[in-house]
N, C-alpha and C positions, 0 to 999 in steps of 0.2 A: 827629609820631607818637610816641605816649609809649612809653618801655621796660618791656619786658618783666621784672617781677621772674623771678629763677630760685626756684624750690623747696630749698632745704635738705633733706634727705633725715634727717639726724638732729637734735640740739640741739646749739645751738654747744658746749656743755661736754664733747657727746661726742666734739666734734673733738680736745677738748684730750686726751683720755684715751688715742687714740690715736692723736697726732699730736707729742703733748710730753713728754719725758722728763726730768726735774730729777735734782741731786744734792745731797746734804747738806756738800759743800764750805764752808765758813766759818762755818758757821750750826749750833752747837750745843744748838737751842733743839727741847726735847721738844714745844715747842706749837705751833713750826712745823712740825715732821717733821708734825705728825698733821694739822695744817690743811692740808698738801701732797699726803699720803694724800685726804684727802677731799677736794679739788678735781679731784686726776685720779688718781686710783688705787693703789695698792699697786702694780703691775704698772709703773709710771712712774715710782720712785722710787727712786736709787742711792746707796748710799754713796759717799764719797768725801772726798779729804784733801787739801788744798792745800801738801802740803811743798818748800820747809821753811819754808815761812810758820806752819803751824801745828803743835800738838806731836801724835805720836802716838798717846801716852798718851789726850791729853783727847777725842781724835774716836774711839779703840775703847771708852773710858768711855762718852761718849756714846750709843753704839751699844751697848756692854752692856744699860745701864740703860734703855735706850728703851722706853715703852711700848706695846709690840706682841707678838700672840700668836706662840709659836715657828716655826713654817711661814712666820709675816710676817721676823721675822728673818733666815730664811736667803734672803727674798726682795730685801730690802735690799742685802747686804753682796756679794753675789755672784751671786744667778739670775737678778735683772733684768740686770744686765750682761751676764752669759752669752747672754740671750736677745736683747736690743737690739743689743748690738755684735756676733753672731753669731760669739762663741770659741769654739761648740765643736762 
């Protein structure tokens, strides 16, 4: 008796968007930030700092200068955390 495939109900990409959360831990590269945005979302994507492995300085620089509109900014560094780790 052959099996039954199931139905998928969305696209596997939208499991990832929300089903996967990334952080910007070690990885100071403007073109991965934005390739990680567009894979699964703004909404899925955290700042973050691996100390004292790495400096301070060079991961808020990073995040300064990233290129993302201000609303994305404040989503980064702290609202997706706020909202996935449920601080508040």
């Amino acid at each position: 008796m052959p099996l039954k495939q199931s139905q998928l109900k969305k696209l596997p990409s939208e499991y990832f968007g929300a089903n996967i959360a990334i952080t910007t831990s070690d990885v100071f590269s403007h073109e991965a930030l934005v390739a990680a945005i567009h894979a699964i979302g703004i909404d899925n994507v955290m700042f973050s700092i691996d100390y004292p492995f790495e400096r301070t300085e060079a991961a808020v620089e990073f995040l300064r200068t990233a290129p993302l509109a201000p609303a994305d900014k404040a989503k980064v560094p702290h609202e997706n955390a706020e909202r996935i780790l449920r601080l508040k």
